[in-house]
N, C-alpha and C positions, 0 to 999 in steps of 0.2 A: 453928823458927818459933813464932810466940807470935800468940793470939787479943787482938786490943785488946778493951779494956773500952769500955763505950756513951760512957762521960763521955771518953776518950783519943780515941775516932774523932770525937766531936763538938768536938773540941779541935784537931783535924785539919785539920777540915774550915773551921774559924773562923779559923785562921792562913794558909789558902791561898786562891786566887781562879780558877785554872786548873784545870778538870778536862774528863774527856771525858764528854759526853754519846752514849747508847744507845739510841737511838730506833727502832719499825717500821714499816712501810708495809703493811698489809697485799693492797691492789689490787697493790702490786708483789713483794710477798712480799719481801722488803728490807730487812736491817736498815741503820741507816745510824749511824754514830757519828764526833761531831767535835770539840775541844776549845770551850770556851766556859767566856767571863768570867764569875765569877757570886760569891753573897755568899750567906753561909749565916747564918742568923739567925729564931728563933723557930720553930724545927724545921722548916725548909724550907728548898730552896737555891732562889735566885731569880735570873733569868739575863735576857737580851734578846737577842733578833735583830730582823732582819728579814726580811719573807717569802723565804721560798724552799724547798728540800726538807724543811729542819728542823722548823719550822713548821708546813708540809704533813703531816708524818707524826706527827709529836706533837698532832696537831688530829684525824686520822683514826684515831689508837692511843693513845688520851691514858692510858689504862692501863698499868702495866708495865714505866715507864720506868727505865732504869739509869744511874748516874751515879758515877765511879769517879773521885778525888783521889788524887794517890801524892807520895810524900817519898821521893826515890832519891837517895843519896849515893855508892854503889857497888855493885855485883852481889849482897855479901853484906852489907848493912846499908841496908834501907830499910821503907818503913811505905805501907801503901794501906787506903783504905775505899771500900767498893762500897754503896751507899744504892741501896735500890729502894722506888721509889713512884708515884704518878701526877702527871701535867702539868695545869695548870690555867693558861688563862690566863689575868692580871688585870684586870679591870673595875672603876669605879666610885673609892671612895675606895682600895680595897686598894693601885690602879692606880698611881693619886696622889702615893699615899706613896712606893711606893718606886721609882716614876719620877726623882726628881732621882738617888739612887744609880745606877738605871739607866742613865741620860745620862752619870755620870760614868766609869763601866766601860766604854761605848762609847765614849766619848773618846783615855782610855788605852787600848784595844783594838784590835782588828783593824776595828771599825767607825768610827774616827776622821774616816775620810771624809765621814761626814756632818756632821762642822763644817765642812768647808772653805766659806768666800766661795761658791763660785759654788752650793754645794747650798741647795733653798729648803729655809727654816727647819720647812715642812709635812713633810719628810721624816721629821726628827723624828719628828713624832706619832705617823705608822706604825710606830715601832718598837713591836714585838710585846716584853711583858714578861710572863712567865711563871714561875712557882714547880712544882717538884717538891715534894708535900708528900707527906713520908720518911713507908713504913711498914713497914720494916725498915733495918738497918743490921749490916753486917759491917767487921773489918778484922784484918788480919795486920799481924806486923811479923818482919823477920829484923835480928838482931845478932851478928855476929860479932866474935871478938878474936882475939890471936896464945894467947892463954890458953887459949882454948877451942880444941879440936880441930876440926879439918872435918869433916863428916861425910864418908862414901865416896857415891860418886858411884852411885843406885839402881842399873845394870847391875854395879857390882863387889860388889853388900850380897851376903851368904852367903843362898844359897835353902832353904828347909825343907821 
């Protein structure tokens, strides 16, 4: 297993749009963690929902939050980074700006339903857009070949 460099997890993170988010509650003592659309750019990843547990818990723990992308191609040959930072949600012109990408990810996304005909268009508005602004960043990577050996599996490694 190999430690990515800062510039290779932010390279990661810029080519992919799916990751899970890791949020807590603390009145429910609760972690709760779910995939969500999102777009990384000017050191933060930036995401939308709308209200409901997510929202709820990243509004009442807006600290702390964990946000993990992965590139898995098979068991032994994939790449992850785990970005921990705090939830802010946007206001004003921040909002603004990147509201139309916003709208766009929830389009393409699992919130699509709020285009259809019969949703009024104020539904929209409510969408909550919110940025993780990253204050650290990890990531692994495992590559294997037929070249390189396997390693033994930790229960058969020789004990000292």
């Amino acid at each position: 297993m190999y430690e990515l460099r800062p510039d290779s997890c932010e390279a990661l993170l810029a080519r992919n749009s799916i990751g899970r988010l890791g949020c807590y509650s603390p009145d429910d003592r609760q972690v709760y963690v779910v995939p969500v659309s999102y777009a990384y750019h000017d050191g933060s990843i930036y995401f939308s929902s709308i209200n409901g547990d997510k929202v709820a818990y990243l509004r009442a723990h807006p600290g702390g939050i964990c946000f993990e992308v992965d590139e898995v191609d098979d068991a032994l040959n994939w790449s992850s980074v785990i970005v921990r930072g705090d939830f802010e949600e946007l206001h004003g012109a921040e909002r603004e700006a990147e509201k139309p990408a916003a709208l766009e990810r929830a389009r393409r996304g699992p919130m699509h339903w709020l285009f259809d005909a019969d949703v009024p268009g104020r539904a929209r508005e409510t969408l909550v857009i919110g940025a993780i602004r990253i204050r650290d960043m990890s990531g692994r990577r495992e590559r294997w070949s037929c070249q390189r050996p396997a390693p033994l599996p930790l229960s058969f490694a020789p004990r000292n």
